[in-house]
Short mmCIF file of the C-alpha atoms (twelve columns), coordinates in Angstrom:
data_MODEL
# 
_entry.id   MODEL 
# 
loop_
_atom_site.group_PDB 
_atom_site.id 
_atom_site.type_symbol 
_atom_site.label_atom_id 
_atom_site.label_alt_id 
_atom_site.label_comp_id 
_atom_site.label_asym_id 
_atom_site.label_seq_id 
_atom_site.Cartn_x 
_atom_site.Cartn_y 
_atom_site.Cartn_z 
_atom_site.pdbx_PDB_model_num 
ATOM 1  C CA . UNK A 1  12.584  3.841  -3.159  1 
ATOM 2  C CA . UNK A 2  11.950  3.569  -6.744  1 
ATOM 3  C CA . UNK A 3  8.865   1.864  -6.356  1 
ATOM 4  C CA . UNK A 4  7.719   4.816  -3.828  1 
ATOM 5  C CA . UNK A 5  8.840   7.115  -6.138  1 
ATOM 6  C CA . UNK A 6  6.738   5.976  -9.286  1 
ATOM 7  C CA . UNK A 7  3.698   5.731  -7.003  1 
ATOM 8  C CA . UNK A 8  3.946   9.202  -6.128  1 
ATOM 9  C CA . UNK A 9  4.109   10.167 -9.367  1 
ATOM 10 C CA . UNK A 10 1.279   8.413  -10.386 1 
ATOM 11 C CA . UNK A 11 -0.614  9.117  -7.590  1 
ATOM 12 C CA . UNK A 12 -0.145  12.932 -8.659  1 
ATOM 13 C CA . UNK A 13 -1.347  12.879 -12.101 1 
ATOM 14 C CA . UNK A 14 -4.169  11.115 -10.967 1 
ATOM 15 C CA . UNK A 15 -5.572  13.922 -8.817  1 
ATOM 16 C CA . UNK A 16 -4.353  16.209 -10.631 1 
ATOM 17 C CA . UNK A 17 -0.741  17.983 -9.203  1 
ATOM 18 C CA . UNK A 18 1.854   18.487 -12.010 1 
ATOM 19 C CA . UNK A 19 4.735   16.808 -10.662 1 
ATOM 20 C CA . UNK A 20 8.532   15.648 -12.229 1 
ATOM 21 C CA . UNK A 21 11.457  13.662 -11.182 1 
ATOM 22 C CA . UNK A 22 12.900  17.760 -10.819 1 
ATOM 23 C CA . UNK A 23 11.792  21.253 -11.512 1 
ATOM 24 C CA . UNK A 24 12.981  21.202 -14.661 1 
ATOM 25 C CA . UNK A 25 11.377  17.810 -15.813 1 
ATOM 26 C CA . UNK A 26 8.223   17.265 -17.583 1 
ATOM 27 C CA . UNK A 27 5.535   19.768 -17.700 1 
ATOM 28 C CA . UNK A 28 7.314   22.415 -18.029 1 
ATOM 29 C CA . UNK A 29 4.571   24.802 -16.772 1 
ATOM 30 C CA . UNK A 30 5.287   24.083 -13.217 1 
ATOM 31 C CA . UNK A 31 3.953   26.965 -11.531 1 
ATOM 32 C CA . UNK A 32 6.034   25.755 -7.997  1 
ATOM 33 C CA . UNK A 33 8.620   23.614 -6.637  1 
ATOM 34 C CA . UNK A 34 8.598   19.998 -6.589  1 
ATOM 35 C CA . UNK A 35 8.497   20.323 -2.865  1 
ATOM 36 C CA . UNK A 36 5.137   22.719 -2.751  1 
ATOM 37 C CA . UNK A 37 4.085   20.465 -5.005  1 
ATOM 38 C CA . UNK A 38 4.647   17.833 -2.924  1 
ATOM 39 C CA . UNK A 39 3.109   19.217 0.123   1 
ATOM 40 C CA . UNK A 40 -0.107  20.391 -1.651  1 
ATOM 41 C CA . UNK A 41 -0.317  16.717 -2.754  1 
ATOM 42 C CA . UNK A 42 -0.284  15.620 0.870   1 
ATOM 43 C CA . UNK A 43 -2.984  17.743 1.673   1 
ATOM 44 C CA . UNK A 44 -5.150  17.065 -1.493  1 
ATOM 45 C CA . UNK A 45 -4.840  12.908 -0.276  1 
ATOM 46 C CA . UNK A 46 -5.761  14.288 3.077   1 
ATOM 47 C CA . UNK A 47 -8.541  15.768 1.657   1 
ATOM 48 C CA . UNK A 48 -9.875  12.758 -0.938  1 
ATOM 49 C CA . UNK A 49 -9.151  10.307 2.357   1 
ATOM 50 C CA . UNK A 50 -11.663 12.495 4.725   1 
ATOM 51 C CA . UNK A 51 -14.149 12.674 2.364   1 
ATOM 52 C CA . UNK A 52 -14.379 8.589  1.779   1 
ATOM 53 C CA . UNK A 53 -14.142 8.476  5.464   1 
ATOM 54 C CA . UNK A 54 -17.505 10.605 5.705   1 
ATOM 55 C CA . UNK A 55 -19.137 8.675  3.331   1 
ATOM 56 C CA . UNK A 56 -18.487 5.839  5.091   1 
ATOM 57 C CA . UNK A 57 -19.953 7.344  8.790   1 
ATOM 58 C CA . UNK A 58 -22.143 8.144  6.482   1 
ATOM 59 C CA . UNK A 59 -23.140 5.136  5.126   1 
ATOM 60 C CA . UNK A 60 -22.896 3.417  8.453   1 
ATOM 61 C CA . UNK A 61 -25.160 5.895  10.285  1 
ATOM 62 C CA . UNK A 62 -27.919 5.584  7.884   1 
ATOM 63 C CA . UNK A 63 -27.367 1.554  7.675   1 
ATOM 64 C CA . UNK A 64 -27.757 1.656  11.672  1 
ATOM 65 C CA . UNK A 65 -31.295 3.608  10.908  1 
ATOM 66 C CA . UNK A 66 -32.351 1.438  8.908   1 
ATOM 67 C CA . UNK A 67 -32.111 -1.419 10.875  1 
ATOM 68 C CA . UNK A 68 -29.684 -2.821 7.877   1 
ATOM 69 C CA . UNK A 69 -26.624 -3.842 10.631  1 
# 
C-alpha cells in the first residue's frame, strides 16, 4: 500500500493536482479535500489516457493510408 501510495502522490504532482498524505499536509493552499482531489485526479488520468489513445488511432489510421502497415 505504501508503494501505491507514493505513486499516487507522484503521479499528482506530475500533472499537476496538489495532493498530501492529509488535508492538513503539505501545500497548505489546498483549495479541496484530499478526496476531491483525488477524484479530479482520476479524471485528469482519464483524460491524459484518451488523448494518447487518439493519437494512437490516429497514428494508425494515417499509417494504414499510407500504405506504411
Amino acid at each position: 500500500m505504501i508503494g501505491q501510495r507514493k505513486f499516487i502522490k507522484m503521479w499528482a504532482r506530475t500533472v499537476g493536482m496538489p495532493i498530501g498524505n492529509t488535508d492538513n499536509d503539505k501545500p497548505e493552499f489546498l483549495p479541496i479535500t484530499q478526496t476531491d482531489v483525488r477524484k479530479a485526479l482520476a479524471m485528469r488520468t482519464f483524460w491524459i489516457l484518451l488523448h494518447i489513445i487518439t493519437c494512437l488511432m490516429i497514428i494508425a489510421g494515417n499509417s494504414k493510408t499510407l500504405g506504411w502497415i
